[in-house]
N, C-alpha and C positions, 0 to 999 in steps of 0.2 A: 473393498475398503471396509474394514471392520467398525462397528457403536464400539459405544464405552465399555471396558470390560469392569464390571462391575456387580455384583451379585444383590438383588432387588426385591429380596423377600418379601412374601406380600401374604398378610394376618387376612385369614378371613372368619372374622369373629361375627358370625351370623348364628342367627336361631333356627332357620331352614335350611335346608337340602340346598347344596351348590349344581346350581343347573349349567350345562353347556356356556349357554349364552352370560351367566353371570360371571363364569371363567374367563369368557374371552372378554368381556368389560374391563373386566379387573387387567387383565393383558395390556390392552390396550390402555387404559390408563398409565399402568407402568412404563410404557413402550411413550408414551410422549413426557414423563416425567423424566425418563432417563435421555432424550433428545434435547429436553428444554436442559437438564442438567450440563448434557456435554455441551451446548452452544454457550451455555454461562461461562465454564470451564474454560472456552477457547476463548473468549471474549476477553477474561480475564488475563490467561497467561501468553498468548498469541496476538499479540498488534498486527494488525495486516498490513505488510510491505507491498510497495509496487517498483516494478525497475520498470526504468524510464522509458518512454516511447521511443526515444532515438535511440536508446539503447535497443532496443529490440526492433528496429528499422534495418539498423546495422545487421545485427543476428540475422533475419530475414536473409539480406542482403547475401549472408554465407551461405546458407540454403540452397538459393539460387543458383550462387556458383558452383557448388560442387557438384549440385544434378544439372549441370548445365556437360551436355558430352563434349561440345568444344573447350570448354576452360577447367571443369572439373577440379579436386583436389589440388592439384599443382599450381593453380594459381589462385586457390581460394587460401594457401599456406601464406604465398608474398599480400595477399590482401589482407588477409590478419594482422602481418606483422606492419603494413604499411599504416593501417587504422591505431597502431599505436601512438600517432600523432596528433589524434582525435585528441580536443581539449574538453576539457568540462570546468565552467566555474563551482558548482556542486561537486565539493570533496568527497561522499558518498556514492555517488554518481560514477564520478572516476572509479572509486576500489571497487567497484561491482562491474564497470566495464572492465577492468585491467583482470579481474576475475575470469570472467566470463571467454574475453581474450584468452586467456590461459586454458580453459579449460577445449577450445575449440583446435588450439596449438595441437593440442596432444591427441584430442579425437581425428585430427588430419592423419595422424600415424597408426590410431589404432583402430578406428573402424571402418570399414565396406562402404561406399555410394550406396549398393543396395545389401537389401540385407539376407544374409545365408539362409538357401533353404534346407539349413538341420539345428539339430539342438547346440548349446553354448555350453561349456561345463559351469562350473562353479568358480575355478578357478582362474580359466579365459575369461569371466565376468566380472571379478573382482580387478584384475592385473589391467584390463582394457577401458572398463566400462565405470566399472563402479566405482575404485580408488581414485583416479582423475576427477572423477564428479566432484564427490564426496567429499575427498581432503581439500579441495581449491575452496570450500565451503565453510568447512568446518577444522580445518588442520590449522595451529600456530604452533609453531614450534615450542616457543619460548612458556609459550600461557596454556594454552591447552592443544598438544600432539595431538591427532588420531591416529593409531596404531593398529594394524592388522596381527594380533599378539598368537601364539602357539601356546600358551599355557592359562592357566584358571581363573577369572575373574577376583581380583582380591578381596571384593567386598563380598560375594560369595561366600569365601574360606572363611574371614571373618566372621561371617553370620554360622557357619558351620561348627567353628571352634567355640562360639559362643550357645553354641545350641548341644554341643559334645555328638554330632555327626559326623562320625569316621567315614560317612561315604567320600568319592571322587566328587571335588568339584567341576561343575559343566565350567567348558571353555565356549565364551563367546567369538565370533569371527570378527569384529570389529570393537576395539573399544574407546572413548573420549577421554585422555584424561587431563584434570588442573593440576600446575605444577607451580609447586613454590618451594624455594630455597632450592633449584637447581631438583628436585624431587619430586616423583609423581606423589601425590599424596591426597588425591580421590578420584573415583571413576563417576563421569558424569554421562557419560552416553554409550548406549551398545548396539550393536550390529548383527541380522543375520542373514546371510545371504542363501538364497537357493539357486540352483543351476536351471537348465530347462530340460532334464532328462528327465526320466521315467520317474525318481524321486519327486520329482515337484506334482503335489499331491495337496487338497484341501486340508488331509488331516495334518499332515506333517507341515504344512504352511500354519497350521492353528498352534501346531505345539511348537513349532518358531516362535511363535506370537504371545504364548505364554512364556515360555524361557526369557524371550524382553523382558514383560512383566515381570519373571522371578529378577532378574539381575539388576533392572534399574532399582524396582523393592527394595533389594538389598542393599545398594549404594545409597538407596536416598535414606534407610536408615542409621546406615554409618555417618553420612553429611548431618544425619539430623541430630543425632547423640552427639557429635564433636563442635556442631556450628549455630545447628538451629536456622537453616535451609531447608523448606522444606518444596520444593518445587526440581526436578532433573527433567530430562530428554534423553527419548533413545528413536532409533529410525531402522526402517528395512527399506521397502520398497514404498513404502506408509509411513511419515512420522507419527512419530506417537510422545508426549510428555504422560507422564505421570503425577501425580498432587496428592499430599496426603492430608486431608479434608480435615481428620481426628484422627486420634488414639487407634490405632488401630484397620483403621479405611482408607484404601489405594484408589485413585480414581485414575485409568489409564483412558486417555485422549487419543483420538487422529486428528493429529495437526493434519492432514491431506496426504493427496495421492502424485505420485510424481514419476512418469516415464522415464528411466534415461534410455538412452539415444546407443540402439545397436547397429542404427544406419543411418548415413546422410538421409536416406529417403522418410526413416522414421522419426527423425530431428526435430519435426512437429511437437508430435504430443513431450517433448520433452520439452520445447520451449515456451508451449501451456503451462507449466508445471513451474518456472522461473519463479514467479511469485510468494508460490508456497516456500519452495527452497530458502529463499532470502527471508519471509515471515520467519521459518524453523531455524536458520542461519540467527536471524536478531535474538530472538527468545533463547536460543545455547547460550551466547554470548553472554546474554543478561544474567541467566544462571550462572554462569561458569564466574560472571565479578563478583553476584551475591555471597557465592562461597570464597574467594580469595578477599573480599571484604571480611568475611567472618572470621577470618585464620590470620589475618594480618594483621 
């Protein structure tokens, strides 16, 4: 999990020679400046969500079943759909059960009890793993689609035509968008995913991680010049919001870390991770009205 990305230049207006130790002072003060910054950051734009105990009793409860060899999957699908009956007086409560239900519907079909010993592509990751997760989270049709798009980030282009950059715009693998009057008409979150082949590498996980930062940058300055929004969200395997503080200064965040689940047996650390999801889940959402409040 990545700090804040953020560039922290640091004056060292002294009248002596900069010794070793005075370097790493100055470090280290940086280094808890830029911690205390990104806690403030999250504090601020991150409310922390919790799903419910019996909601995650329940969850449990599929675990069990499907690493269980006598009942396994086959009857962990009729115990999904049979918990549809489950009531909740808490209306939020429900659509994060009826969520969660849903997302476990589809993990019955798409992934292994235990989990394969080779690599997953990119693409068996997105179609199995990652789209089910992901859209049951953050997908509305109506209000804000997530789309796995084949062509260039618009707000990109935008910034490119307004910069008179003839280069290719990069295409993101995931993007968020608001929709109003029946039209997409801003991208609020972007996606990148990596495979577990020989590709998945620190560096190229780092320049994933910048290309976020370039494409949410660019969205949240187009939101910001037409709405006066200045607050988006983008996620990989990390969410991340971005904030732009001033004139000119990006402050990108890890909302948290979050496993999904490439096997019943690994189902765990994905259902550690519930929390964050639904935190990053609230905080889109919130974005996503700030901007159809300002265009409406």
């Amino acid at each position: 999990m990545l700090p804040v990305v953020v560039s922290m230049p640091i004056s060292f207006a002294t009248g002596y020679p900069i010794t070793k130790s005075a370097v790493e002072t100055h470090q280290h003060i940086a280094h808890g400046f830029e911690e205390s910054s990104r806690q403030d950051m999250k504090s601020k734009h991150l409310e922390k969500q919790k799903v419910a105990t019996k909601i995650k009793a329940t969850i449990q409860d599929y675990f069990e079943i499907a690493l269980d060899e006598y009942r396994g999957v086959g009857e962990l699908k009729q115990s999904i759909i049979a918990s549809f009956s489950k009531s909740f007086e808490n209306t939020s409560e429900r659509e994060i059960f009826q969520k969660i239900q849903f997302i476990f519907l589809q993990l019955v079909n798409n992934i292994p009890v235990l989990p394969f010993n080779q690599n997953i592509s990119e693409g068996s990751l997105v179609a199995n793993v990652i789209s089910p997760v992901l859209r049951t989270f953050f997908h509305n049709p109506a209000i804000h689609p997530t789309i796995w798009p084949n062509t260039a980030s618009v707000s990109v282009k935008i910034q490119k035509l307004a910069n008179n950059d003839p280069s290719r715009a990069k295409q993101p693998d995931m993007i968020g968008n608001v929709v109003s009057n029946s039209r997409f008409v801003y991208e609020v979150m972007f996606g990148e995913v990596m495979g577990e082949g020989k590709n998945n590498i620190e560096k190229k996980n780092a320049i994933d991680l910048i290309r976020l930062g370039v494409f949410i940058k660019d969205a949240l300055d187009n939101i910001l010049h037409k709405t006066g929004v200045k607050c988006a969200a983008s996620h990989q395997w990390t969410g991340y919001i971005i904030v732009l503080i001033a004139p000119g200064i990006y402050v990108m965040v890890d909302a948290g870390y979050v496993e999904l689940p490439r096997s019943f047996e690994t189902c765990g650390m994905f259902f550690n991770g519930l929390d964050t999801l639904l935190t990053f889940q609230v905080a889109y959402e919130h974005t996503v009205k700030m901007v159809l409040e300002a265009i409406n």
